[in-house]
KOLBAVEX-272611 format. One record per atom (N, C-alpha, C): residue in three letters; x, z, y. Coordinates in steps of 0.1 Angstrom, whole numbers, padded with zeros to 4 digits, always signed. Layout:
ALAXZY...
//
This chain:
UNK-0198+0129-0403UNK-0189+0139-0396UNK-0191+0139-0381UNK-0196+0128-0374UNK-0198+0124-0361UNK-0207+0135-0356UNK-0217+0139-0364UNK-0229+0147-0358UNK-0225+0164-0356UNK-0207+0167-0361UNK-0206+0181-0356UNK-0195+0181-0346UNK-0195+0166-0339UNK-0191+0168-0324UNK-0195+0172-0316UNK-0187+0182-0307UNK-0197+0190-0296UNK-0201+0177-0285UNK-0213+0177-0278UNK-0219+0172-0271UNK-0210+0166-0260UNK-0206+0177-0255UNK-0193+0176-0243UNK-0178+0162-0248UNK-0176+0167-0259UNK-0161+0158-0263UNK-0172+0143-0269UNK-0180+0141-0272UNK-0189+0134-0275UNK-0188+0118-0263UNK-0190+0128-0252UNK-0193+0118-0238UNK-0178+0113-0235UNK-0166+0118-0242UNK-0152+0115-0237UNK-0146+0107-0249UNK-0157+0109-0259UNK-0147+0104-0272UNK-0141+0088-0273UNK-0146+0084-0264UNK-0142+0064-0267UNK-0127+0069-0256UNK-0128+0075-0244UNK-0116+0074-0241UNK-0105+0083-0249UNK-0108+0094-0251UNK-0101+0101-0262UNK-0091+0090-0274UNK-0102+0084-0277UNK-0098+0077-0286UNK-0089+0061-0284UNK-0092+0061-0273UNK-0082+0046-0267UNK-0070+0057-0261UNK-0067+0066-0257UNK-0055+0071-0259UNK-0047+0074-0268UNK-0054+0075-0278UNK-0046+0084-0291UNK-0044+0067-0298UNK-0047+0055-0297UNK-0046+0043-0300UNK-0032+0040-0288UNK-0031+0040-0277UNK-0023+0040-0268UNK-0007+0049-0277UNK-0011+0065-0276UNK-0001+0071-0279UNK+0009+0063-0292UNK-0001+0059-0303UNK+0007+0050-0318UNK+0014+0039-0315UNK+0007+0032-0301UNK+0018+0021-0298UNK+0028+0020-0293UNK+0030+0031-0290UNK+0039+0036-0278UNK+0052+0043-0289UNK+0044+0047-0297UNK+0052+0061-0312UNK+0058+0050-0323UNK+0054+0037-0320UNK+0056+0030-0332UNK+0069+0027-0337UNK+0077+0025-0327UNK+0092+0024-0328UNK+0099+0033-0334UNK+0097+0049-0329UNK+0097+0062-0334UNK+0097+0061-0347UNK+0084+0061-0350UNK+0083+0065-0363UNK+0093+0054-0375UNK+0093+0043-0369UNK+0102+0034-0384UNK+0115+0040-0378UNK+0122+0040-0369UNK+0139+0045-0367UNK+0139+0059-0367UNK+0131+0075-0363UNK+0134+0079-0367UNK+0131+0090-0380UNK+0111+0087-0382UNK+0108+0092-0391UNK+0108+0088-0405UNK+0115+0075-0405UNK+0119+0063-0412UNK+0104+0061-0420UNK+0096+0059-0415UNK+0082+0055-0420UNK+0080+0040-0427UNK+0075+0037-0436UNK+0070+0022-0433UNK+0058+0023-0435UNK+0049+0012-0433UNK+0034+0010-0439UNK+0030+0019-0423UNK+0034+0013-0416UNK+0029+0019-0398UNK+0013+0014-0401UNK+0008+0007-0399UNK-0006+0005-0398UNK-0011+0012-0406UNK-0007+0020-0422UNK-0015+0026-0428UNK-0015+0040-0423UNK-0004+0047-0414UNK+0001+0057-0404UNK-0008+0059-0397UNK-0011+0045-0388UNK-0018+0047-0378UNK-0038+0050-0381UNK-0040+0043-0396UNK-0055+0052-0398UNK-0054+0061-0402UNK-0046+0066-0408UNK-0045+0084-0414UNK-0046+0088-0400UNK-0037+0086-0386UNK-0041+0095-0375UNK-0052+0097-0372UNK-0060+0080-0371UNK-0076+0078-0365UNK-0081+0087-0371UNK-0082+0084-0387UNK-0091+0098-0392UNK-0088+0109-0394UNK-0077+0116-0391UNK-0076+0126-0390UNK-0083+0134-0377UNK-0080+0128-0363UNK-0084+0129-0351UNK-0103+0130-0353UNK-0103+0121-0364UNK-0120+0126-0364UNK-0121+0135-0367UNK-0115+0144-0379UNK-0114+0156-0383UNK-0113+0164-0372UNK-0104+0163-0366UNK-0101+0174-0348UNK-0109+0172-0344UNK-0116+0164-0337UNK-0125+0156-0329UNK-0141+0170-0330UNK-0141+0178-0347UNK-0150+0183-0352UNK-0146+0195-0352UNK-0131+0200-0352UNK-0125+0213-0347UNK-0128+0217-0333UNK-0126+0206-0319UNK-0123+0211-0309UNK-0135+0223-0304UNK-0129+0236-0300UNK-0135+0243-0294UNK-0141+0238-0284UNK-0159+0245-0280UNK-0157+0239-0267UNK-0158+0250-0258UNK-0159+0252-0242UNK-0148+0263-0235UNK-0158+0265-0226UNK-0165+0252-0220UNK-0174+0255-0211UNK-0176+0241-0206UNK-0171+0234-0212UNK-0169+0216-0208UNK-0162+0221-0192UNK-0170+0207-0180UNK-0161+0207-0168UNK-0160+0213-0163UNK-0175+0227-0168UNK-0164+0239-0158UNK-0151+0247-0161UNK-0149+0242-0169UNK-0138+0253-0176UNK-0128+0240-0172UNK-0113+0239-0165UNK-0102+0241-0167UNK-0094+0238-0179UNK-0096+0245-0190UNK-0091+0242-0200UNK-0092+0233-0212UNK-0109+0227-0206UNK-0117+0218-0216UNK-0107+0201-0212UNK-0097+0204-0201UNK-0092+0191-0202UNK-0075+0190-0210UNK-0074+0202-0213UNK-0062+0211-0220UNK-0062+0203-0236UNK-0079+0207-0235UNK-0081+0201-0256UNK-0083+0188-0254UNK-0084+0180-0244UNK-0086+0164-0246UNK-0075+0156-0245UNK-0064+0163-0235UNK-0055+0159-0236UNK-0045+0158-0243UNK-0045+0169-0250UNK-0035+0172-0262UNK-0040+0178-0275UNK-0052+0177-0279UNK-0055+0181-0292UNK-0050+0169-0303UNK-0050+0157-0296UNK-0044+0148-0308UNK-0037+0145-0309UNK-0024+0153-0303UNK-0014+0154-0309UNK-0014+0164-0322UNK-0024+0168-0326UNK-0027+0180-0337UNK-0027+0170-0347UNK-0036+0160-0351UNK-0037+0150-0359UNK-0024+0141-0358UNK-0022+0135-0351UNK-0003+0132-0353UNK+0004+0141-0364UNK+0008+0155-0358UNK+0015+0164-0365UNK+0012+0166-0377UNK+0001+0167-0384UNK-0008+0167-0396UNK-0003+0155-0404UNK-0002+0144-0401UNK-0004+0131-0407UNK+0012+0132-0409UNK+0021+0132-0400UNK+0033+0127-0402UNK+0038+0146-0410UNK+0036+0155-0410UNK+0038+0166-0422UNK+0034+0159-0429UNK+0025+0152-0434UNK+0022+0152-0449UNK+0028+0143-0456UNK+0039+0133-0442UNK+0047+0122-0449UNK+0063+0130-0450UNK+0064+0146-0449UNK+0074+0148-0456UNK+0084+0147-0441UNK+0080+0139-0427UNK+0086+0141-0410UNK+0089+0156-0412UNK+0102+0161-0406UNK+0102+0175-0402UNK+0097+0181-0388UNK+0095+0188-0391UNK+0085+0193-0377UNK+0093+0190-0360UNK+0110+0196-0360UNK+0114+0192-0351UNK+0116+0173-0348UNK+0120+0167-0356UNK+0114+0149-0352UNK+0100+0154-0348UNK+0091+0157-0357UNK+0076+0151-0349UNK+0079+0154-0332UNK+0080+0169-0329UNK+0081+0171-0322UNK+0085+0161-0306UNK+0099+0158-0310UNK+0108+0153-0307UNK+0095+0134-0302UNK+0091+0130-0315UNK+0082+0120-0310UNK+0074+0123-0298UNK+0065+0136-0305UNK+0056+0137-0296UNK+0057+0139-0284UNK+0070+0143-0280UNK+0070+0146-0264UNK+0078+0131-0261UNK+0086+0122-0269UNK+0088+0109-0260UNK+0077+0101-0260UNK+0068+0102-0268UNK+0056+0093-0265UNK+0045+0095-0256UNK+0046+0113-0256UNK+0037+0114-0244UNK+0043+0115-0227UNK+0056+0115-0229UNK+0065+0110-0215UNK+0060+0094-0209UNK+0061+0086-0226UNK+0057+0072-0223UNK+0044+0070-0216UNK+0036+0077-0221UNK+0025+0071-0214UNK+0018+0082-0204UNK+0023+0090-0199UNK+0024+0096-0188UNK+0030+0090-0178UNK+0042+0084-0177UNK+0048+0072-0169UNK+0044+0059-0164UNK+0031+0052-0175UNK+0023+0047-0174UNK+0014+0043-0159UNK+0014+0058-0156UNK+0007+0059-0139UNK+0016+0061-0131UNK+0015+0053-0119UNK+0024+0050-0108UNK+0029+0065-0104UNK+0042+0066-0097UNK+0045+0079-0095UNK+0040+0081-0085UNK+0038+0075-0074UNK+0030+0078-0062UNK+0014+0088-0068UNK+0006+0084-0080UNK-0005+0091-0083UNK+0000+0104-0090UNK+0008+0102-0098UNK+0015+0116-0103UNK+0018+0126-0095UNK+0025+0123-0086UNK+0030+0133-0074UNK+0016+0139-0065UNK+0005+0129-0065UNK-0002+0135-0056UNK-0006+0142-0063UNK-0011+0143-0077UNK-0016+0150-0087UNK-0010+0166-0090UNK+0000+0157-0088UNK+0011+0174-0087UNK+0009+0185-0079UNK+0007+0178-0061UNK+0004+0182-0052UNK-0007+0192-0051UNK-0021+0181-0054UNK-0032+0189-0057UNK-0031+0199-0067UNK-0020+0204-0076UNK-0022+0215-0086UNK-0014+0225-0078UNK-0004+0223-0071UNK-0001+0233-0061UNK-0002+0235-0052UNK-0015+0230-0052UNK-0024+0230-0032UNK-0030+0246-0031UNK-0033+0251-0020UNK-0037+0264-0018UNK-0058+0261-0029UNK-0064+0247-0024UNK-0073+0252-0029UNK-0075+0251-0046UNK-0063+0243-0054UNK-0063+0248-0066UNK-0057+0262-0070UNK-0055+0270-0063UNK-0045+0279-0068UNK-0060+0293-0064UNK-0066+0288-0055UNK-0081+0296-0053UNK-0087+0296-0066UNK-0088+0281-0072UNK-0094+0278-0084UNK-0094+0285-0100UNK-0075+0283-0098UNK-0073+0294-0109UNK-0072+0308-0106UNK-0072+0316-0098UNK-0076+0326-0096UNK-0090+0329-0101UNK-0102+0321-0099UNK-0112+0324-0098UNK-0111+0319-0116UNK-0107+0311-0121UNK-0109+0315-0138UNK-0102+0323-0141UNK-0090+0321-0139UNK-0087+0335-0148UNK-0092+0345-0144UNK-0099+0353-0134UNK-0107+0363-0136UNK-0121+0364-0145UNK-0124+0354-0142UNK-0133+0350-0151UNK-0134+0351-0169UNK-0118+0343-0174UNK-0116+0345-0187UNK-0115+0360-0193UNK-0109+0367-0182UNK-0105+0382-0191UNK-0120+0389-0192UNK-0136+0386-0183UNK-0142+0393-0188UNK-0147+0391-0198UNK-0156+0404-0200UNK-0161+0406-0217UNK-0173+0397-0220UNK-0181+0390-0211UNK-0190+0382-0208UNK-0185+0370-0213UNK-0175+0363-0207UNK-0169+0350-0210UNK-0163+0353-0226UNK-0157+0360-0227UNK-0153+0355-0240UNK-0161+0359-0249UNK-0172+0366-0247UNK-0183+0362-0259UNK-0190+0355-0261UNK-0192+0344-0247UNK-0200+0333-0249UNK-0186+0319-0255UNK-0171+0324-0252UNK-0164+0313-0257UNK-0153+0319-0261UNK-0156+0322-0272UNK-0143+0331-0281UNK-0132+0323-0287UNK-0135+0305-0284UNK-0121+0298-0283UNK-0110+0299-0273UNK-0118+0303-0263UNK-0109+0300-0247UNK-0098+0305-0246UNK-0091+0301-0237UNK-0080+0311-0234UNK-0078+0322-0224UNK-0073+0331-0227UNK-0076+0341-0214UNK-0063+0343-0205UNK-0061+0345-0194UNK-0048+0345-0186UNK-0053+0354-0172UNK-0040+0361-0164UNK-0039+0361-0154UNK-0035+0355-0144UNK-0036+0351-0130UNK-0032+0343-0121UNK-0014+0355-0119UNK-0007+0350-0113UNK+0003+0358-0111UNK+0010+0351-0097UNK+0012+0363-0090UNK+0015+0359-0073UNK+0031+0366-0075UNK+0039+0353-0067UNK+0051+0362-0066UNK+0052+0373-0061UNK+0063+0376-0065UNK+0069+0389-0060UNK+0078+0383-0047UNK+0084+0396-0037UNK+0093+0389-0031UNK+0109+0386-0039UNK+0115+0372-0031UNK+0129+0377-0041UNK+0128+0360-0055UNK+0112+0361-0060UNK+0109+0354-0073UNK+0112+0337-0069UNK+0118+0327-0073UNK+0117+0317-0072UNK+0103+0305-0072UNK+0096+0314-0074UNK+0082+0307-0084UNK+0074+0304-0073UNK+0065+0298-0070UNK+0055+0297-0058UNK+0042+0302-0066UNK+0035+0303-0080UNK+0032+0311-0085UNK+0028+0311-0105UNK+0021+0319-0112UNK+0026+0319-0125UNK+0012+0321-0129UNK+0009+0316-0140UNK-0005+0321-0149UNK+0002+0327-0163UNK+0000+0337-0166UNK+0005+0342-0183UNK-0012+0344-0190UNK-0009+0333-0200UNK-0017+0336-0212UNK-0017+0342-0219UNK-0027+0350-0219UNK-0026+0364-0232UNK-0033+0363-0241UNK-0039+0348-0241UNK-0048+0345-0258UNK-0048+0329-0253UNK-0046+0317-0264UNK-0044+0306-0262UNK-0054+0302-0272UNK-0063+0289-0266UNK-0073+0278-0275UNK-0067+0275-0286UNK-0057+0270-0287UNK-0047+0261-0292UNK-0037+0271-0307UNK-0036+0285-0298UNK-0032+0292-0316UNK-0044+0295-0322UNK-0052+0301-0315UNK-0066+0302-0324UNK-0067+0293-0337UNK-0067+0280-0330UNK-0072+0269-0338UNK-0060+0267-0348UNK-0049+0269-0345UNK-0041+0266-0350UNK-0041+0278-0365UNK-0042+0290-0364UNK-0046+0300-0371UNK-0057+0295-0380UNK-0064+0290-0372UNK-0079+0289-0384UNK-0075+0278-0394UNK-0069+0266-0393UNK-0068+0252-0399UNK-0053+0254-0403UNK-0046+0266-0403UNK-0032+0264-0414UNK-0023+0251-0404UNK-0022+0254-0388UNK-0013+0249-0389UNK-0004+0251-0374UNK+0002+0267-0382UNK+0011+0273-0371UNK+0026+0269-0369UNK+0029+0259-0378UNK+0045+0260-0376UNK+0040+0248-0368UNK+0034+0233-0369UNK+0036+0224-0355UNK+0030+0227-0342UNK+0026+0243-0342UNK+0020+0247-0325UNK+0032+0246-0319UNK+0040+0247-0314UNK+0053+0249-0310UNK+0054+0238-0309UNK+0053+0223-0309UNK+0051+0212-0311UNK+0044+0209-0295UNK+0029+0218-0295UNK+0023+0212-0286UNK+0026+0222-0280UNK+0035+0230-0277UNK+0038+0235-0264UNK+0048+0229-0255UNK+0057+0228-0264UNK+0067+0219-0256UNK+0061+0208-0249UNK+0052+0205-0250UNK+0042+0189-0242UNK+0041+0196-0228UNK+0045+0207-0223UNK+0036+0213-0213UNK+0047+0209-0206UNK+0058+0210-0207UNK+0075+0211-0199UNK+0071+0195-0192UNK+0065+0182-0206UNK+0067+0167-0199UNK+0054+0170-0192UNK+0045+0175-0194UNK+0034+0170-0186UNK+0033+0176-0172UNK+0042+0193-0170UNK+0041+0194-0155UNK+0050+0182-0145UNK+0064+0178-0156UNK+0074+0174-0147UNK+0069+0158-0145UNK+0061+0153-0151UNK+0056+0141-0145UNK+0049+0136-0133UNK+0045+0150-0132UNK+0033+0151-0121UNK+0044+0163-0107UNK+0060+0164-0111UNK+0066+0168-0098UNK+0069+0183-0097UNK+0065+0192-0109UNK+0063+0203-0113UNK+0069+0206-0122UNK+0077+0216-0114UNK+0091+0224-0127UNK+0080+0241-0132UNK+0083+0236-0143UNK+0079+0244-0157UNK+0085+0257-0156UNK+0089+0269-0151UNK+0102+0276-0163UNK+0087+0288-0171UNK+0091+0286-0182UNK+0081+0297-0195UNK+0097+0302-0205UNK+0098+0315-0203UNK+0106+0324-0211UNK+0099+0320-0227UNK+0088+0324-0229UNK+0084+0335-0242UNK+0068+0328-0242UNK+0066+0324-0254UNK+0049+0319-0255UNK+0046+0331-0270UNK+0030+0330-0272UNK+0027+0332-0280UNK+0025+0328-0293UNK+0029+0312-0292UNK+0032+0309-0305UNK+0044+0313-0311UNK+0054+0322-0300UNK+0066+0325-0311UNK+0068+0336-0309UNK+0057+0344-0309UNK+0051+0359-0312UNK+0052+0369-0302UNK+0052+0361-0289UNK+0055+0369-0273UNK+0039+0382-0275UNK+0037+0384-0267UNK+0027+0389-0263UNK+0019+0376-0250UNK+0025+0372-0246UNK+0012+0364-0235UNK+0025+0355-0232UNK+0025+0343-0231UNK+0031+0332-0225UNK+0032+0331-0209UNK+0043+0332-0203UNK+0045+0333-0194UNK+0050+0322-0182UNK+0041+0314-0176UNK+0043+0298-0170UNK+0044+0305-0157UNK+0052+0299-0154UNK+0060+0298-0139UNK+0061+0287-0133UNK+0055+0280-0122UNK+0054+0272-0114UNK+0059+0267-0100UNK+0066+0257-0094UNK+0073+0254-0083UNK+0076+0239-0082UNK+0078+0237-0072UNK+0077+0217-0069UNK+0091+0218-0076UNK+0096+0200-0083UNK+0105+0202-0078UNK+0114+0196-0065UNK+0126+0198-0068UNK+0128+0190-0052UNK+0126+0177-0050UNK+0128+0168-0061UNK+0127+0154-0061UNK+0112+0148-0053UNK+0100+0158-0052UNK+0093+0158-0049UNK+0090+0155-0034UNK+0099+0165-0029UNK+0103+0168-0012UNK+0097+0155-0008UNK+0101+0139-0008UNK+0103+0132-0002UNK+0094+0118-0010UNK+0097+0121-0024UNK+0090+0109-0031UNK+0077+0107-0028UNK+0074+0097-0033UNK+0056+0093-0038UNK+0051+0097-0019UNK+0060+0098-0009UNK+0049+0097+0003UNK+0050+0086+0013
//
Protein backbone atom coordinates (compact mmCIF):
# COMPACT_ATOMS: atom_id res chain seq x y z
CA UNK A 1 0.00 0.00 0.00
CA UNK A 2 3.11 2.21 0.74
CA UNK A 3 3.93 2.59 -3.01
CA UNK A 4 0.52 4.77 -3.68
CA UNK A 5 1.84 7.44 -1.45
CA UNK A 6 2.27 10.59 -3.13
CA UNK A 7 5.93 11.48 -3.07
CA UNK A 8 5.27 14.79 -1.26
CA UNK A 9 3.37 13.19 2.06
CA UNK A 10 5.96 10.38 1.59
CA UNK A 11 8.93 12.83 2.79
CA UNK A 12 6.53 13.96 5.92
CA UNK A 13 5.16 10.58 6.68
CA UNK A 14 7.39 9.53 9.94
CA UNK A 15 6.34 12.94 11.32
CA UNK A 16 2.80 12.53 10.30
CA UNK A 17 2.81 9.55 11.90
CA UNK A 18 4.50 10.38 15.38
CA UNK A 19 1.71 12.87 15.69
CA UNK A 20 -1.18 10.79 15.03
CA UNK A 21 0.74 8.40 17.81
CA UNK A 22 1.01 11.60 20.01
CA UNK A 23 -2.80 12.58 19.23
CA UNK A 24 -3.99 8.49 20.90
CA UNK A 25 -2.01 9.35 23.89
CA UNK A 26 -3.37 12.30 24.52
CA UNK A 27 -7.21 10.69 23.38
CA UNK A 28 -6.64 7.76 25.54
CA UNK A 29 -8.43 8.90 28.65
CA UNK A 30 -11.32 10.05 26.21
CA UNK A 31 -11.99 7.21 24.70
CA UNK A 32 -12.36 4.63 27.95
CA UNK A 33 -14.62 7.60 29.99
CA UNK A 34 -16.26 8.76 27.29
CA UNK A 35 -16.44 6.54 24.31
CA UNK A 36 -16.46 3.82 26.89
CA UNK A 37 -13.97 1.82 24.70
CA UNK A 38 -11.83 -0.95 26.08
CA UNK A 39 -9.10 -2.90 24.26
CA UNK A 40 -7.32 0.87 23.76
CA UNK A 41 -4.23 -0.67 22.28
CA UNK A 42 -6.29 -2.66 19.82
CA UNK A 43 -8.02 1.08 19.01
CA UNK A 44 -5.00 2.52 18.67
CA UNK A 45 -3.76 -0.10 15.52
CA UNK A 46 -7.07 0.11 13.86
CA UNK A 47 -6.16 4.05 13.76
CA UNK A 48 -2.42 3.29 12.54
CA UNK A 49 -3.88 1.36 9.81
CA UNK A 50 -6.39 3.09 8.90
CA UNK A 51 -4.12 6.38 8.55
CA UNK A 52 -2.27 4.10 6.06
CA UNK A 53 -5.35 3.84 4.17
CA UNK A 54 -5.57 8.00 4.26
CA UNK A 55 -2.07 8.25 3.98
CA UNK A 56 -3.03 6.69 0.12
CA UNK A 57 -6.26 9.07 -0.19
CA UNK A 58 -4.45 12.25 0.49
CA UNK A 59 -4.80 14.60 -2.43
CA UNK A 60 -1.89 16.16 -3.39
CA UNK A 61 -2.39 20.18 -4.10
CA UNK A 62 1.01 21.28 -5.12
CA UNK A 63 3.06 20.13 -2.00
CA UNK A 64 4.95 23.41 -0.39
CA UNK A 65 3.72 25.52 -2.76
CA UNK A 66 0.33 25.24 -2.04
CA UNK A 67 -0.88 26.46 1.45
CA UNK A 68 -3.26 23.92 1.77
CA UNK A 69 -0.81 20.87 1.47
CA UNK A 70 -0.27 21.72 5.23
CA UNK A 71 -4.20 21.75 5.80
CA UNK A 72 -4.14 17.67 4.76
CA UNK A 73 -1.18 16.90 7.07
CA UNK A 74 -2.42 18.38 9.80
CA UNK A 75 -5.69 17.17 9.94
CA UNK A 76 -6.31 14.44 7.64
CA UNK A 77 -5.86 11.95 10.48
CA UNK A 78 -8.21 12.88 12.19
CA UNK A 79 -10.24 11.18 9.15
CA UNK A 80 -8.85 7.80 10.36
CA UNK A 81 -9.76 8.50 14.00
CA UNK A 82 -13.40 9.19 12.91
CA UNK A 83 -13.56 5.98 10.78
CA UNK A 84 -12.16 3.66 13.46
CA UNK A 85 -14.16 5.03 16.46
CA UNK A 86 -17.69 4.99 13.82
CA UNK A 87 -17.15 1.64 13.36
CA UNK A 88 -16.99 1.07 17.21
CA UNK A 89 -20.62 2.20 17.30
CA UNK A 90 -18.84 6.28 19.11
CA UNK A 91 -21.53 8.78 17.97
CA UNK A 92 -20.24 11.19 15.76
CA UNK A 93 -20.87 14.23 18.14
CA UNK A 94 -18.39 12.40 21.19
CA UNK A 95 -15.87 11.75 18.32
CA UNK A 96 -16.12 15.03 17.57
CA UNK A 97 -16.07 16.39 20.91
CA UNK A 98 -12.57 14.08 21.41
CA UNK A 99 -11.22 15.21 18.51
CA UNK A 100 -11.14 18.79 19.13
CA UNK A 101 -9.96 18.15 23.06
CA UNK A 102 -7.20 16.17 21.88
CA UNK A 103 -6.18 18.35 19.28
CA UNK A 104 -6.40 21.49 21.88
CA UNK A 105 -4.00 19.02 23.86
CA UNK A 106 -1.45 18.89 21.79
CA UNK A 107 -1.57 22.23 20.29
CA UNK A 108 -0.80 23.54 23.86
CA UNK A 109 2.07 21.41 23.78
CA UNK A 110 3.99 24.56 22.15
CA UNK A 111 4.95 27.25 24.30
CA UNK A 112 2.45 30.17 23.90
CA UNK A 113 5.05 32.64 23.22
CA UNK A 114 5.61 30.42 19.62
CA UNK A 115 1.89 30.16 19.09
CA UNK A 116 1.29 33.80 19.27
CA UNK A 117 4.07 34.61 17.13
CA UNK A 118 2.69 32.14 14.70
CA UNK A 119 -0.52 33.87 14.89
CA UNK A 120 1.11 36.99 14.30
CA UNK A 121 2.84 35.91 11.20
CA UNK A 122 -0.76 34.64 9.80
CA UNK A 123 -1.97 38.10 10.24
CA UNK A 124 1.06 39.98 9.10
CA UNK A 125 0.61 42.18 6.02
CA UNK A 126 3.12 39.79 4.15
CA UNK A 127 0.90 36.67 4.77
CA UNK A 128 -2.12 38.22 3.82
CA UNK A 129 -0.08 39.22 0.29
CA UNK A 130 0.36 35.50 0.25
CA UNK A 131 -3.09 34.48 0.39
CA UNK A 132 -4.18 36.86 -1.99
CA UNK A 133 -1.81 35.58 -4.36
CA UNK A 134 -3.36 31.84 -3.91
CA UNK A 135 -6.44 32.40 -3.91
CA UNK A 136 -6.22 34.03 -7.09
CA UNK A 137 -4.50 31.49 -8.27
CA UNK A 138 -7.00 28.53 -7.08
CA UNK A 139 -10.04 30.03 -8.93
CA UNK A 140 -8.15 29.77 -12.31
CA UNK A 141 -9.03 27.22 -14.85
CA UNK A 142 -5.35 26.23 -15.15
CA UNK A 143 -4.91 25.36 -11.35
CA UNK A 144 -7.72 23.38 -10.95
CA UNK A 145 -7.02 21.21 -13.81
CA UNK A 146 -3.67 20.42 -12.82
CA UNK A 147 -5.28 19.88 -8.97
CA UNK A 148 -8.91 19.05 -9.01
CA UNK A 149 -8.50 18.21 -5.15
CA UNK A 150 -7.64 21.69 -4.06
CA UNK A 151 -9.60 24.04 -2.65
CA UNK A 152 -10.68 27.19 -4.26
CA UNK A 153 -11.42 30.49 -2.30
CA UNK A 154 -11.47 34.24 -2.41
CA UNK A 155 -9.27 36.59 -0.31
CA UNK A 156 -12.03 38.93 1.25
CA UNK A 157 -10.97 42.60 2.40
CA UNK A 158 -13.22 44.34 4.77
CA UNK A 159 -15.72 46.47 4.27
CA UNK A 160 -15.91 49.65 6.27
CA UNK A 161 -18.00 49.28 9.52
CA UNK A 162 -16.82 44.99 9.42
CA UNK A 163 -15.19 43.76 12.56
CA UNK A 164 -12.85 41.41 10.71
CA UNK A 165 -9.29 42.48 9.72
CA UNK A 166 -9.90 40.07 6.89
CA UNK A 167 -11.84 36.73 5.39
CA UNK A 168 -11.09 33.88 2.88
CA UNK A 169 -14.57 32.12 1.71
CA UNK A 170 -14.14 28.71 0.33
CA UNK A 171 -16.11 27.87 -2.51
CA UNK A 172 -14.83 24.20 -2.98
CA UNK A 173 -13.01 22.40 -0.08
CA UNK A 174 -10.07 19.36 -0.23
CA UNK A 175 -11.59 17.83 2.53
CA UNK A 176 -15.53 17.39 1.19
CA UNK A 177 -14.24 16.23 -2.03
CA UNK A 178 -12.57 13.51 -0.30
CA UNK A 179 -14.99 13.14 2.06
CA UNK A 180 -17.73 12.58 -0.96
CA UNK A 181 -15.52 10.12 -2.62
CA UNK A 182 -14.80 7.59 0.57
CA UNK A 183 -18.50 7.74 2.15
CA UNK A 184 -17.72 9.80 4.81
CA UNK A 185 -19.81 13.05 4.97
CA UNK A 186 -21.50 12.99 8.24
CA UNK A 187 -17.85 13.10 10.35
CA UNK A 188 -16.68 16.18 7.93
CA UNK A 189 -18.27 18.47 10.26
CA UNK A 190 -16.00 16.84 12.65
CA UNK A 191 -13.01 18.29 11.03
CA UNK A 192 -14.32 21.57 10.70
CA UNK A 193 -14.85 22.34 13.96
CA UNK A 194 -10.83 21.75 14.44
CA UNK A 195 -10.45 25.04 12.62
CA UNK A 196 -12.22 27.21 15.65
CA UNK A 197 -9.14 25.23 18.13
CA UNK A 198 -6.49 25.64 15.75
CA UNK A 199 -6.86 29.51 14.91
CA UNK A 200 -7.51 30.32 18.79
CA UNK A 201 -4.23 28.64 19.80
CA UNK A 202 -2.22 30.48 17.77
CA UNK A 203 -4.30 34.09 19.15
CA UNK A 204 -6.84 34.09 16.29
CA UNK A 205 -10.59 34.54 16.63
CA UNK A 206 -12.41 32.31 14.07
CA UNK A 207 -16.12 33.76 13.40
CA UNK A 208 -17.50 31.22 10.06
CA UNK A 209 -21.49 31.62 9.81
CA UNK A 210 -22.16 28.73 7.17
CA UNK A 211 -19.53 25.98 5.72
CA UNK A 212 -20.05 23.77 2.89
CA UNK A 213 -20.19 20.79 4.67
CA UNK A 214 -23.58 21.84 5.85
CA UNK A 215 -24.70 22.75 2.40
CA UNK A 216 -23.70 26.68 2.35
CA UNK A 217 -22.54 27.61 -0.92
CA UNK A 218 -18.80 28.66 0.13
CA UNK A 219 -17.63 28.69 3.82
CA UNK A 220 -17.19 31.86 5.07
CA UNK A 221 -13.85 32.49 7.63
CA UNK A 222 -13.48 35.64 9.21
CA UNK A 223 -10.39 36.61 10.81
CA UNK A 224 -9.17 39.06 13.73
CA UNK A 225 -6.48 38.93 16.75
CA UNK A 226 -7.92 38.26 19.75
CA UNK A 227 -7.51 40.71 22.46
CA UNK A 228 -5.75 38.40 24.77
CA UNK A 229 -3.21 38.68 22.26
CA UNK A 230 -2.66 42.58 22.65
CA UNK A 231 -0.09 42.04 25.26
CA UNK A 232 0.75 38.17 25.63
CA UNK A 233 3.65 36.04 24.34
CA UNK A 234 5.76 39.60 24.01
Amino acid sequence: MAENIHPFYKTHRAAMEAAMRDRLDLAEAMLRERAHLTGIDGIRREVMDEFEIVLTQMPYVGGAASRMSDFFMRLMGFMAVSRVLRRHGVPVPVIGEIERETYKAQLLTVSQAERLASGRQFMSPENRALLREQAAKSVTKEHQEEFPEDFVYDFVEPDTGDSFEFGINYKACGFCKLAARHGDKDILPNICGLDFVAYAARGIRLERTQTLAGGASHCDFRFSRLVADATAGR
